[in-house]
N, C-alpha and C positions, 0 to 999 in steps of 0.2 A: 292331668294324667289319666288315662283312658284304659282301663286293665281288661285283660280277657281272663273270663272267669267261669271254671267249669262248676256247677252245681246239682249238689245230688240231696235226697231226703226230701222230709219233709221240714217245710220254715219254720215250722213252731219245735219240733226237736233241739237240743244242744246242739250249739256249733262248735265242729273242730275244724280248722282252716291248715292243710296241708301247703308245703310250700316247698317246692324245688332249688334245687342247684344248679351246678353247670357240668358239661353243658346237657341239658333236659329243659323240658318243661311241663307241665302239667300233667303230661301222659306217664310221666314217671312214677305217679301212686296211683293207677289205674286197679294194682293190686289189693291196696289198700279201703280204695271210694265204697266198692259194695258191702265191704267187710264191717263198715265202720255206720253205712248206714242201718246197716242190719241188726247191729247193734244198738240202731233207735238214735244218730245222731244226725243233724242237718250238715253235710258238708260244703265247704267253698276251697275251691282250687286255683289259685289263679297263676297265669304265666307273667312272672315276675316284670317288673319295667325293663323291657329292652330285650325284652323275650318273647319269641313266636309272634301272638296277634296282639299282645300288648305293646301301647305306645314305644316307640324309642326315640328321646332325649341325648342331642349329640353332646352337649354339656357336660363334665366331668364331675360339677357341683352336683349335676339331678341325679350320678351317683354315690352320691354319700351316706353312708349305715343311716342318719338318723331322716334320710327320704326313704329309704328302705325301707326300712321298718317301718314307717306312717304312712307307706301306703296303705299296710295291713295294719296299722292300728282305724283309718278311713274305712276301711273293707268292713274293719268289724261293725263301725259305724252305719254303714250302709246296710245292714240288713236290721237293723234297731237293736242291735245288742251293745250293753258296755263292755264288754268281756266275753273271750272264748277260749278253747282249747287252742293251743298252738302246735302245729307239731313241722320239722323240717329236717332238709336231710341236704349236707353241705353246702353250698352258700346259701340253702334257706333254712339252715342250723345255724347259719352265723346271722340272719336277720332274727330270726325265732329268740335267740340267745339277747339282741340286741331290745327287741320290744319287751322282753322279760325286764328288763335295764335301764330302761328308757320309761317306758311304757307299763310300767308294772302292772296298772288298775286294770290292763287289757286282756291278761291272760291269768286264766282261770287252773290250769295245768298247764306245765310245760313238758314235749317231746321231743328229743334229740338225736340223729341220727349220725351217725359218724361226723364231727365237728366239735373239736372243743371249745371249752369257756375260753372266749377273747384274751382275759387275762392270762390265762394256760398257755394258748399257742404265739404268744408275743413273746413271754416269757420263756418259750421252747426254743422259739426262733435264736435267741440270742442268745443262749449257754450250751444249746446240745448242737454240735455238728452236723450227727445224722438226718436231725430235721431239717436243717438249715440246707443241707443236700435233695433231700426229700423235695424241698419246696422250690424247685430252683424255675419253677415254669412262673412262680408267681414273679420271680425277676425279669425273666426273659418278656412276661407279657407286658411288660414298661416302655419297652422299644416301639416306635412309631412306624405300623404297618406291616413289619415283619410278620407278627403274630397272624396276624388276617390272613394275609397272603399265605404263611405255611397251614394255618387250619383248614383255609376253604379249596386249598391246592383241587386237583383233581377231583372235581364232583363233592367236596365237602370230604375227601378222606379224612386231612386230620384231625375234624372232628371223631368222626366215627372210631378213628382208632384212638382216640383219649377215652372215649366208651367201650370198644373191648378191650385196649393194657390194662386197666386201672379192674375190670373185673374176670368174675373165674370163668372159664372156657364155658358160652353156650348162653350165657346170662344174659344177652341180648341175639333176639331170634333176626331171622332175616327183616321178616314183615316190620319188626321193630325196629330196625337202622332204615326199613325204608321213609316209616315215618319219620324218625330223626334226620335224616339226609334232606328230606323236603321241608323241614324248618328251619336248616341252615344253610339252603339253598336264598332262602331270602333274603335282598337286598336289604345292608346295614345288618342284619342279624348278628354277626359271629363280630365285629366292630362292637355291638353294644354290649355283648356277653364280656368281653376281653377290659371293656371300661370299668367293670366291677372292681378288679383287681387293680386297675389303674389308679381308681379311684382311693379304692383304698392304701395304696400307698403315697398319694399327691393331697390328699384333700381326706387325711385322717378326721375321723370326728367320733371320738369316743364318748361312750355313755355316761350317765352323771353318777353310777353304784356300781359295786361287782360284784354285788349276791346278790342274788335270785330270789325270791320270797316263794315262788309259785312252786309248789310242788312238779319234781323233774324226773325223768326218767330217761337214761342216754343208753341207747341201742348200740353197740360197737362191733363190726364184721375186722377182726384183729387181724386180717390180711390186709389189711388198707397200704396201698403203695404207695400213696403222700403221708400218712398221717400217721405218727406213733402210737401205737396202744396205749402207753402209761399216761399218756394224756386222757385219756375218757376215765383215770380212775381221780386223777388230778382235780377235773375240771367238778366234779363232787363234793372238794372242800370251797368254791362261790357257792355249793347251792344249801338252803337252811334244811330242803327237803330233799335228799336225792337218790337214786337208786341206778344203780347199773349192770346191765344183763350183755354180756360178750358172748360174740359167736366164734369159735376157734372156727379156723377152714373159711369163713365169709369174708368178699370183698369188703371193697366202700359200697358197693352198693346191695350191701344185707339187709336191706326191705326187698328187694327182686328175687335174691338167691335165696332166704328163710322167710316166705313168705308168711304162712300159716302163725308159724313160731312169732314170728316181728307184731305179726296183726293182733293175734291172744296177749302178746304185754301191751301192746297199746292199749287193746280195749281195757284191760285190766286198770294202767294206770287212767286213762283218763274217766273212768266210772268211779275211781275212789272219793 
């Protein structure tokens, strides 16, 4: 598996390894890389499997959480560290979440970005309705080709529009849907994104713990259109260490919209 991987800092600095969702990739903490290096740490960014210039695997085994997360627990590997900082923000808060649980000895702090603890959002799934509503794309993306074909419609609209519904007016500029449009322009692209979610409902593969050792910090933008609030205060009783800082008014994607503010608690927790 062949990842593409943006890097910033200097190599002998602390590593914090940033990690995306859907649908993004790598350019989604652009806000974040200089802020973080400045701060004196080595960054690595990579576009997840099956994203932008990283490999894409048609197999639904090579997407299962615990390939997910050892790609980045390899990553860390690769640069001669045993452990680093982790930080991610929706399906790479759910891998981030996963290597923390999996992977324990790999991550040094843990970062959370709108995404609850696995335990939380299973257990949301199945007793509260409103989520079960909320999440109704993760059903719909199960169907065979449907998905593809309504996402990549027209030039890739409906991606672009799962990127402005889901956030608040202006949070993605033109020049930034133009780069996103040209990453899900690519053949197989928006197919491998969609196999995440497939995955994880055909080819479950849950982690061997559900608390967290590594000290945690969950960022939450409480306008989030998939995902409940009360989950980001939930997801604090898996962690032995946790703290959480809510943005009233911010989408899902409150590292873009509270930049400044998102960037000073990061560096904050990850320097503790």
């Amino acid at each position: 598996m062949r990842l593409h991987v943006v890097t910033a800092g200097d190599p002998d600095d602390p590593l914090v390894v940033l990690l995306h969702g859907f649908p993004d990739f790598w350019y989604g903490w652009r806000n974040q890389i200089p802020a973080l290096v400045d701060a004196g740490y080595r960054v690595l960014v990579p576009d997840q499997r099956g994203y932008n210039l990283s490999d894409r695997p048609e197999d639904l085994d090579d997407y299962r959480m615990g390939r997910l997360s050892g790609d980045i627990a390899a990553l860390i590997e690769s640069e001669g560290r045993e452990s680093a900082r982790v930080v991610g923000h929706d399906w790479g808060a759910a891998v981030a979440w996963d290597l923390a649980l999996r992977h324990p000895e790999r991550v040094d702090r843990l970062g959370i970005v709108n995404v609850p603890h696995p335990a939380v959002m299973e257990r949301t799934l199945r007793t509260n309705p409103r989520q079960l509503l909320r999440s109704w794309y993760m059903f719909a993306f199960q169907l065979p080709g449907l998905p593809e074909w309504f996402l990549g419609r027209d030039d890739a609209r409906g991606m672009i529009d799962v990127l402005e519904e889901s956030a608040t007016p202006g949070a993605f500029t033109d020049t930034d849907l133009k780069h996103y449009r040209a990453v899900w322009r690519q053949e197989g692209a928006i197919g491998a994104a969609v196999n995440w979610y497939r995955a994880l409902v055909r080819r479950r593969d849950d982690p061997p713990r559900e608390r967290v050792a590594a000290p945690t910090l969950v960022c939450w933008g409480d306008e989030d259109v998939a995902l409940l609030p009360e989950m980001a205060r939930e997801s604090l009783d898996y962690c032995e260490d946790g703290k959480l800082v809510r943005f009233p008014g911010a989408s899902h994607w409150v590292h873009r919209e509270a930049v400044e503010t998102v960037n000073d608690h990061l560096i904050d927790h990850l320097s503790g």
